[in-house]
C-alpha positions as CSV (number, residue, x, y, z in Angstrom):
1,X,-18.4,-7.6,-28.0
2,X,-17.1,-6.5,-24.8
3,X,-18.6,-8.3,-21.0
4,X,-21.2,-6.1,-19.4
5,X,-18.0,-6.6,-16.3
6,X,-15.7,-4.8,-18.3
7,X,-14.9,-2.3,-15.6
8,X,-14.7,-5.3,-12.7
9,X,-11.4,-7.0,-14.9
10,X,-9.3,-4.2,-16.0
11,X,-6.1,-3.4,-14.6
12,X,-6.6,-0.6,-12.5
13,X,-2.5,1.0,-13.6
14,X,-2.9,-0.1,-16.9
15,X,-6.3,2.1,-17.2
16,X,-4.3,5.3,-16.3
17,X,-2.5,4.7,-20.5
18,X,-6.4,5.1,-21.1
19,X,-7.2,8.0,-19.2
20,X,-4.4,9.8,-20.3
21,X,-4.9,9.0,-24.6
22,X,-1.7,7.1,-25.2
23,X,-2.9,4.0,-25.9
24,X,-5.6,4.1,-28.7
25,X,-6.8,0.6,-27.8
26,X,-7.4,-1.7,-24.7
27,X,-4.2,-3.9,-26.6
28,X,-2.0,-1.0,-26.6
29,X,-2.6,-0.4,-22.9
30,X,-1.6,-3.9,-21.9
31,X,1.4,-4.0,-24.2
32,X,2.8,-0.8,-22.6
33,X,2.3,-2.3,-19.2
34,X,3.6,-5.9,-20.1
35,X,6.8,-3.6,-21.7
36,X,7.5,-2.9,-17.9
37,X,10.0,-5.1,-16.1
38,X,11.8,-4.8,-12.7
39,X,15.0,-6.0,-11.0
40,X,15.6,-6.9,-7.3
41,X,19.0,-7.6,-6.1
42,X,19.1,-8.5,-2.5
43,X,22.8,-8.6,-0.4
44,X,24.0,-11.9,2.4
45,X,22.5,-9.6,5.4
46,X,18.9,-9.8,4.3
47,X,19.3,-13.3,5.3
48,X,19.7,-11.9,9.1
49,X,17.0,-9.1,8.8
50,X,13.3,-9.5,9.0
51,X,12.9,-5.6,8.2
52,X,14.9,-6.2,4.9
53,X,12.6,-9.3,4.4
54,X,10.0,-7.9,4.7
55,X,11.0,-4.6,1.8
56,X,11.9,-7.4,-0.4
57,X,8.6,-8.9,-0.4
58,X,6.8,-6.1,-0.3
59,X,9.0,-5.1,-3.9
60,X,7.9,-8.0,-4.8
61,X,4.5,-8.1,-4.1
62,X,3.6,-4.6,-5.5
63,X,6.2,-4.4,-8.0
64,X,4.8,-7.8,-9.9
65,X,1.1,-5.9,-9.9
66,X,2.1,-3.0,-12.1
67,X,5.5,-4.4,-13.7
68,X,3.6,-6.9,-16.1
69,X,6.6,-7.7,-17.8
70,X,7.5,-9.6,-14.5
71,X,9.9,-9.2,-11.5
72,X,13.5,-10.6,-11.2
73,X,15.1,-11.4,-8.1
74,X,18.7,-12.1,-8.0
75,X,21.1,-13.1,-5.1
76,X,21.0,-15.5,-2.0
77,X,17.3,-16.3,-1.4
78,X,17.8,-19.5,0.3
79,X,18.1,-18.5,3.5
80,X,15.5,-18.6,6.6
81,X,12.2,-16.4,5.9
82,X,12.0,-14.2,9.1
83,X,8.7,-13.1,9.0
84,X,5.6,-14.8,8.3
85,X,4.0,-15.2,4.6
86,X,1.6,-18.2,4.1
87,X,3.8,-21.3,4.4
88,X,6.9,-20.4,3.1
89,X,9.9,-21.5,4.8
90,X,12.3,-19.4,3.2
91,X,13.1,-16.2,1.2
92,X,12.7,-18.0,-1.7
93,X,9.5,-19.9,-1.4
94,X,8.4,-16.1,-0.6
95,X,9.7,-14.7,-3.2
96,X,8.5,-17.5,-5.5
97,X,5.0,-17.2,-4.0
98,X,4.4,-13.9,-4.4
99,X,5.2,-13.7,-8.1
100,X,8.9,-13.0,-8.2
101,X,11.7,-14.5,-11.1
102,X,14.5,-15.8,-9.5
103,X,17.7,-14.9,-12.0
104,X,21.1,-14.7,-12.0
105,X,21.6,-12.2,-15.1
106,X,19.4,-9.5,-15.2
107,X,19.6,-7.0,-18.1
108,X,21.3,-4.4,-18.0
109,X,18.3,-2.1,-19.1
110,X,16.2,-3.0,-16.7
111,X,15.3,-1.0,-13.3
112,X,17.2,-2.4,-10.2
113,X,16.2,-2.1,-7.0
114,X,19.0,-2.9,-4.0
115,X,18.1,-4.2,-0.7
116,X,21.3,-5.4,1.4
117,X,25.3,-5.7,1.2
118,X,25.2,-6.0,-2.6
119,X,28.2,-4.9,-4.5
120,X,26.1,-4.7,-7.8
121,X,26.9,-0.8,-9.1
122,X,24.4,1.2,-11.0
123,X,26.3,0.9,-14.3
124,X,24.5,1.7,-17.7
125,X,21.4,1.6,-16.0
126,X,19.4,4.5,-16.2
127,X,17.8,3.3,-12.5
128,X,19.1,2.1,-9.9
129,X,18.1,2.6,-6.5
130,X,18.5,1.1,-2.8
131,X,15.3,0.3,-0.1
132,X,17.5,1.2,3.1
133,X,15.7,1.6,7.1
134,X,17.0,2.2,10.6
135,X,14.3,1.8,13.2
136,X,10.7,3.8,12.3
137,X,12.7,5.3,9.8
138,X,12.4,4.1,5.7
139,X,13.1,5.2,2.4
140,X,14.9,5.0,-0.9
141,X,18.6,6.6,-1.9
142,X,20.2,6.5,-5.0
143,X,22.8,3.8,-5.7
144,X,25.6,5.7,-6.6
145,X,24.9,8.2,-3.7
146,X,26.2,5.5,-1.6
147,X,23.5,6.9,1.0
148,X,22.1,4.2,3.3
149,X,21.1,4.1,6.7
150,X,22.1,1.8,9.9
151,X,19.7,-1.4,9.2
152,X,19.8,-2.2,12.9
153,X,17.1,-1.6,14.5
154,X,14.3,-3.6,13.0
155,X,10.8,-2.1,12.8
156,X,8.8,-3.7,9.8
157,X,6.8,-1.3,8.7
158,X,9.6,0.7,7.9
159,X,10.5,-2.7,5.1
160,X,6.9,-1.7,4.2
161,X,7.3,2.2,3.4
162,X,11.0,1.1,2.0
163,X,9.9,-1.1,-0.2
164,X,6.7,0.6,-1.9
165,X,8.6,3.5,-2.6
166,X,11.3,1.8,-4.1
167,X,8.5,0.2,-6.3
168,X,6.9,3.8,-6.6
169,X,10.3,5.1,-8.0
170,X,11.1,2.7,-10.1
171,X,7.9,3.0,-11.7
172,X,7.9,6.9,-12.2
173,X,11.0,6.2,-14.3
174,X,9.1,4.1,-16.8
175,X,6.2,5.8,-17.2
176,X,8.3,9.3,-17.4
177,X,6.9,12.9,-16.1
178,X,9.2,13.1,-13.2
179,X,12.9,13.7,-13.6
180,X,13.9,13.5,-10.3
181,X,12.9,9.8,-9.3
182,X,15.8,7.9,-8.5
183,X,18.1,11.0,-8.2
184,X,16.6,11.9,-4.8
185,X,15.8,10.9,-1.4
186,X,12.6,9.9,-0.9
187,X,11.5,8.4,2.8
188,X,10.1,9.4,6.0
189,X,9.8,8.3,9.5
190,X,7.2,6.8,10.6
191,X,8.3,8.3,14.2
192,X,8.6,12.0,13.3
193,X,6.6,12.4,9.9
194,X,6.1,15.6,9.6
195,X,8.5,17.5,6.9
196,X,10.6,19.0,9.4
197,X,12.2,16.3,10.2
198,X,14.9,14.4,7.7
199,X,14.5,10.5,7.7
200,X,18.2,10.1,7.2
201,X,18.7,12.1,10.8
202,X,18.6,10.3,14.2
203,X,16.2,12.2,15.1
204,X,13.8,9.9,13.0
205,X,15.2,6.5,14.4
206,X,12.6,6.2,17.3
207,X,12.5,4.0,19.9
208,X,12.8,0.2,19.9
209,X,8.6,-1.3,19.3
210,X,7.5,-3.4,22.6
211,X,3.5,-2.8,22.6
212,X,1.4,-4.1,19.7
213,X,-2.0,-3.7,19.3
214,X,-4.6,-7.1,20.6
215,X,-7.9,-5.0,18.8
216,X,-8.6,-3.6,15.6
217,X,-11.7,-3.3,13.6
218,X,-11.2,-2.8,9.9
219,X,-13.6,-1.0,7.5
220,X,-13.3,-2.1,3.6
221,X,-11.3,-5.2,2.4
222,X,-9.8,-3.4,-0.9
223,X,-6.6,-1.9,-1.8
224,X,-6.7,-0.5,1.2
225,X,-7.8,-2.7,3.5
226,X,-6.0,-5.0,2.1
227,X,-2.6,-2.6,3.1
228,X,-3.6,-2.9,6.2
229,X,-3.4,-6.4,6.8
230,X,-0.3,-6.7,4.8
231,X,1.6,-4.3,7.2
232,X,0.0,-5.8,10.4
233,X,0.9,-9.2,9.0
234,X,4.9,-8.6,9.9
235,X,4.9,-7.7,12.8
236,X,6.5,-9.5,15.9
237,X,3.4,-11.0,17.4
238,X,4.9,-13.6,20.0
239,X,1.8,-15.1,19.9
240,X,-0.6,-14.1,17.2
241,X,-3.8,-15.1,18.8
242,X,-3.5,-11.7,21.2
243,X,-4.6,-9.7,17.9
244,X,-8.6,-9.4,17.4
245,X,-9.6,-8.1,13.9
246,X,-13.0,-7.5,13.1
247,X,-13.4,-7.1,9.1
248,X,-15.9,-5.4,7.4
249,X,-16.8,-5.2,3.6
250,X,-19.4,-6.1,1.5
251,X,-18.8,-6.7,-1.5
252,X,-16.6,-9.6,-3.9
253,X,-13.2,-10.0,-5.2
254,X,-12.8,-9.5,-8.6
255,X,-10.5,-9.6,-11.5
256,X,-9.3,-5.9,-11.0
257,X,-8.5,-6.1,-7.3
258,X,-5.5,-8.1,-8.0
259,X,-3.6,-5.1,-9.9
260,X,-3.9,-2.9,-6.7
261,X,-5.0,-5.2,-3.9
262,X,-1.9,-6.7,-2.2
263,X,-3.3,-10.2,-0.8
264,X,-5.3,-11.0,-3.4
265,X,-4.5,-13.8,-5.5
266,X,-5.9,-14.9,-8.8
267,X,-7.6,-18.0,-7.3
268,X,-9.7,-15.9,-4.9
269,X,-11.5,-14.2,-7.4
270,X,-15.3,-15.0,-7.0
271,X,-15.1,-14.6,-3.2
272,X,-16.5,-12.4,-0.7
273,X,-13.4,-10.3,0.5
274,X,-14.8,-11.0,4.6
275,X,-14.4,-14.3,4.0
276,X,-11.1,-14.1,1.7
277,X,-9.0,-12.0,4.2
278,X,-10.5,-14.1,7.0
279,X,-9.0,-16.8,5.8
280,X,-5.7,-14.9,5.4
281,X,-6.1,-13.7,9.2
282,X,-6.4,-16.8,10.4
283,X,-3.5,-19.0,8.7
284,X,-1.7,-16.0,10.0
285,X,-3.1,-16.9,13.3
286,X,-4.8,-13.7,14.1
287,X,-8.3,-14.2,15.2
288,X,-11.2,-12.7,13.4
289,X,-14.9,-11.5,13.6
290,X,-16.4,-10.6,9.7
291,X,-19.2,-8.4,9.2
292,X,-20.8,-8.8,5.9
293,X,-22.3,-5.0,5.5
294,X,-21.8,-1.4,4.4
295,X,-20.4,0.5,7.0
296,X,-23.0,3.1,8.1
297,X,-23.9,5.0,11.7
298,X,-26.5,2.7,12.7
299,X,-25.2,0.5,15.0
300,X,-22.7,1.2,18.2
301,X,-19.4,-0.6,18.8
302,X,-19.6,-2.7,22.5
303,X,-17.6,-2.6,24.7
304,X,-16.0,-5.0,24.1
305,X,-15.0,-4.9,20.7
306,X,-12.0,-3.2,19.0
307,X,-12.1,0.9,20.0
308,X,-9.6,1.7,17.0
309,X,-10.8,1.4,13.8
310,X,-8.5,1.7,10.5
311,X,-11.1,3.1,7.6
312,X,-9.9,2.6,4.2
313,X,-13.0,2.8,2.1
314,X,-13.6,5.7,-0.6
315,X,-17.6,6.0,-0.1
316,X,-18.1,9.5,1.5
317,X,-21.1,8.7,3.4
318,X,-19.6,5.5,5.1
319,X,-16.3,7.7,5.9
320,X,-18.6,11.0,7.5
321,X,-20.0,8.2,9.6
322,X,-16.8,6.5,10.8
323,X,-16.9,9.0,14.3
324,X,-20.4,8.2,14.9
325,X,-20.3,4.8,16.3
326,X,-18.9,4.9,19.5
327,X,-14.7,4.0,18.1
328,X,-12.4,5.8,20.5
329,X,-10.0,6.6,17.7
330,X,-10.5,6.4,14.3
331,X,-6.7,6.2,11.3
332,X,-8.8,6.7,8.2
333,X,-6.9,6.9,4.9
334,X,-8.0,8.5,1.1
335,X,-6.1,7.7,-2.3
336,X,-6.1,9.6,-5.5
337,X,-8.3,8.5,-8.0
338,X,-7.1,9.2,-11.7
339,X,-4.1,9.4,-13.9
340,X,-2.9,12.5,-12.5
341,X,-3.6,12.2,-9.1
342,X,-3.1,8.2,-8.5
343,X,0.1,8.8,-6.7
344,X,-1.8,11.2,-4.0
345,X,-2.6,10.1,-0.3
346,X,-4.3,12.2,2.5
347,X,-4.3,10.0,6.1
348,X,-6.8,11.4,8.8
349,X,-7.4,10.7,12.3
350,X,-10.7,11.2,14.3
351,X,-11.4,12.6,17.0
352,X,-8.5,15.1,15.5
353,X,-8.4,18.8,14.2
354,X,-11.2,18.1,11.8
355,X,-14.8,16.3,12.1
356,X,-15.2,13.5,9.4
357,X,-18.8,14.8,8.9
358,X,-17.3,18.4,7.9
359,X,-15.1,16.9,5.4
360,X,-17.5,14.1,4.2
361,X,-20.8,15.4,4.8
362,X,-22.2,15.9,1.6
363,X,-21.9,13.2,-0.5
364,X,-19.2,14.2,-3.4
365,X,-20.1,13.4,-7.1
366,X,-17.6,13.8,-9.9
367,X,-18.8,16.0,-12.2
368,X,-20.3,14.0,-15.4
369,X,-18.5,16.0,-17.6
370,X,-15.3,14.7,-16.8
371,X,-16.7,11.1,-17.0
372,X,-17.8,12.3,-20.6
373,X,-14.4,13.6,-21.3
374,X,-12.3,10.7,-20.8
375,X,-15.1,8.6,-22.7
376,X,-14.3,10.2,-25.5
377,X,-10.2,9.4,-25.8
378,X,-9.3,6.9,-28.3
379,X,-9.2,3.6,-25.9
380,X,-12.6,4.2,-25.0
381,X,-14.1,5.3,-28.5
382,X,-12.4,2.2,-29.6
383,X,-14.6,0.3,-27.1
384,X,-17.6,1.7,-28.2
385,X,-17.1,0.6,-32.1
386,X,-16.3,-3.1,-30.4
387,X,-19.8,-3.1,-29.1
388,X,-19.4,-1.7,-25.3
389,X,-22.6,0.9,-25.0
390,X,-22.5,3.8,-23.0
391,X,-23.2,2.7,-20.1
392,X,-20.0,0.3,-20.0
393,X,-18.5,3.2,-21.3
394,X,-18.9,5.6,-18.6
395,X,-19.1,3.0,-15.7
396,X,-15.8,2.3,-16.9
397,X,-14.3,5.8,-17.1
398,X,-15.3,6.2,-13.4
399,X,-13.4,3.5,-12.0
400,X,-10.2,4.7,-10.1
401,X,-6.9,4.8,-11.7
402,X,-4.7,2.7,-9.2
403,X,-1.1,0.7,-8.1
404,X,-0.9,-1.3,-4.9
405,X,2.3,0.3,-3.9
406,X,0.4,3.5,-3.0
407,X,-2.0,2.1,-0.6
408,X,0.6,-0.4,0.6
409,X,3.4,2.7,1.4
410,X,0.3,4.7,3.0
411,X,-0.6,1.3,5.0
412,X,3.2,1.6,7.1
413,X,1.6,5.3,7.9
414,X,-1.7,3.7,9.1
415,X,0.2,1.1,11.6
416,X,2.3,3.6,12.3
417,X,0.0,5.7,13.9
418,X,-1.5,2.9,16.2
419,X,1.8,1.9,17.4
420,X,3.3,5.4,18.0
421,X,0.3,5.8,20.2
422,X,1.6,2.8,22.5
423,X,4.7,3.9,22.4
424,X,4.0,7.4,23.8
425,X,4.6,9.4,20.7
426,X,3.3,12.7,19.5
427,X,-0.1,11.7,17.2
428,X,-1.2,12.8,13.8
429,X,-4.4,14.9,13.0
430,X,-3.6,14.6,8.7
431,X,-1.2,13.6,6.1
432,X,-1.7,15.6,3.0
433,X,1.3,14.1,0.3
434,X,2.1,12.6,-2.9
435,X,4.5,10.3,-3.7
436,X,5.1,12.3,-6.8
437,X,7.0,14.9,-4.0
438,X,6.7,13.3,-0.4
439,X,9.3,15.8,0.9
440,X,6.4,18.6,0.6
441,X,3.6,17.1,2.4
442,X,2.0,18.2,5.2
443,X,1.3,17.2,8.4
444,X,-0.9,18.8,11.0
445,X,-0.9,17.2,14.8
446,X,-3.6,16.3,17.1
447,X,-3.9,17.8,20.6
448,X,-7.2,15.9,21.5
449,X,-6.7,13.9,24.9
450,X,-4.9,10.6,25.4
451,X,-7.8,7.8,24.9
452,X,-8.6,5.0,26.8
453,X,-6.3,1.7,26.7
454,X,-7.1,-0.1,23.5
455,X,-5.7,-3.5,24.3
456,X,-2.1,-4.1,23.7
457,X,0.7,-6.9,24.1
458,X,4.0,-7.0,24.3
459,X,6.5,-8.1,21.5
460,X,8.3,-11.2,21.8
């Protein structure tokens, strides 16, 4: 007999060998999944670099949530950690913490992912890629391309974007469909994104950071949300008390948030994700203000709270109401909910070329008879015959298909845009992309006027 919470523990990647009918049973699903391992090799100049740091443990992180099989890390992690991540003193402890395998002979058939001076070659591998940055700029080469870029100028979010599509390569490969993954470029900058502009070029480089934001009011505490927090967690605060975050969610952590949430943690299941992430904040040594509610247009910020907000919720009516309540800028971010479309991203900003209550105003339903469709692929008939009624069934078919390295690349676009707006740079209206093909999204500026000062301090 299945739980009635069926749909609150399942692995959100793991659902998409569901959704799509190749795994006849709930068993099948997780023994594809736990068939999926990864490799991290990290070079001597990671131990210098807190933007490689930080794409190692951002591998790591996301890599171990949808890689079941596990994570191995191989090369000098006991160095000096140069970022911050809980208590951990060094790479290792990091590394260690966040799920990784320290090893010293991976397999040969295993995915490998390069980060740093590390003379390992692709060899028989069928994948083998390397996480490579210079300044705003990130992304993945091929190993035996030999492509890689300065690693000078150290901007963290780019680690971020670096290392989630590393992850998001490597695990194209395995599941298959995509012939291209790790035979390609695949990056951005986080400067210049729109698709004019190469990520290898200097053109994408930007300028060295030296503002960071003090205020920022988060809406939703999930995978998202969650991003969010992760990005913001690396960067160069001098003193970390200057940041402000005001967190809002409702709802608790549950089993299934760990496959696509990136700081959640098996032993905060059970707890409300304010408090959870609060917590988080805090040991960081942000400050924080939680608001334990749905987010909704009836209430009006102060004026003295946070006037950017970064929205990562996917409830239509609390996103058509995000420009309602007084914010003076608004980074709101979407994912792509099924097996198909899982790897899809669209970023808006608000005020911007479009109105959130144009593009959210009516309330948008899937249509129950592709709820009823995928309800009746093997996995789910096999559920039924095990006792789960119909509506398990179909509460189960709508959740979202999901891995945390999407939200956790989109999340180094998010920061991005609050920080290339202290720095001067051009701003973002939308981000329409997949990471199935990132070289053809599209991006459509903003010309609405400069806003207000939103609180800012300089790095250290």
């Amino acid at each position: 007999m299945f739980r009635e919470n069926i749909s609150d523990e399942l692995h959100r990647s793991v659902k998409m060998a569901l959704d799509t009918g190749e795994a006849a049973t709930l068993e099948e699903a997780y023994a594809l999944f736990k068939g999926y391992r990864a490799v991290v090799a990290v070079g001597r100049d990671v131990a210098r670099s807190a933007t490689l740091q930080t794409a190692v443990l951002t591998i790591v992180n996301t890599a171990r949530r949808c890689f079941l099989g596990g994570v191995e890390v191989v090369g000098p992690l006991d160095v000096p950690l140069h970022v911050t991540w809980r208590n951990c003193r060094t790479l290792r402890e990091a590394v260690e913490d966040l799920g990784g395998v320290p090893a010293t002979a991976p397999s040969e058939r295993t995915p490998l992912i390069v980060v740093g001076d590390v003379a390992e070659t692709r060899g028989t591998r069928e994948f083998a890629v390397r996480a490579t940055f210079q300044g705003w700029a990130g992304g993945v080469t091929p190993l035996e391309s030999g492509q890689r870029l300065g690693e000078s100028q150290e901007f963290t979010p780019s680690g971020v974007l670096a290392g989630a599509l590393a992850v998001s390569e490597a695990f194209q490969h395995v599941r298959g469909g995509n012939a291209m993954v790790g035979r390609r470029n695949v990056g951005l900058s986080l400067w210049r994104p729109e698709q004019t502009i190469s990520w290898l070029s200097e053109e994408a480089v930007g300028p060295t950071l030296g503002l960071l934001p003090t205020k920022l009011w988060l809406i939703g505490l999930g995978h998202l949300g969650q991003a969010f927090l992760w990005t913001l967690g690396f960067l160069p605060y001098p003193d970390p008390a200057e940041l402000l975050l005001v967190l809002q969610d409702f709802d608790t952590l549950v089993k299934a948030n760990d496959s696509t949430s990136p700081l959640t943690l098996p032993e905060l299941l059970g707890q409300k994700k304010t408090r959870a992430m609060a917590a988080w904040a805090e040991a960081r040594g942000f400050r924080t203000v939680i608001t334990e509610r749905k987010f909704a247009a009836d209430f009006r910020v102060a004026s003295d709270e946070p006037a950017i907000a970064l929205c990562g919720v996917d409830n239509p009516q609390a996103r058509a109401a995000v420009e309602q309540v007084g914010f003076g800028r608004v980074i709101e971010a979407g994912l792509g909910k099924g097996a198909d479309e899982y790897l899809a991203f669209q970023l808006h900003t608000f005020p911007g070329p479009q109105e959130a209550q144009k593009v959210w105003g009516a309330a948008r339903v899937a249509a129950a008879t592709a709820g009823s469709a995928i309800t009746r692929l093997p996995a789910y008939a096999a559920m039924a015959a095990q006792g789960l009624d119909d509506c398990g069934l179909t509460l189960l078919a709508g959740r979202s298909v999901g891995s945390a390295f999407v939200g956790t690349a989109v999340s180094a676009l998010v920061i991005a845009e609050v920080l290339r707006e202290l720095e001067g740079g051009a701003r973002v209206g939308l981000i329409d992309a997949s990471l199935r093909a990132l070289g053809h999204r599209s991006v459509l500026p903003t010309t609405e006027a400069v806003l207000p000062n939103p609180g800012f301090c300089l790095v250290g």
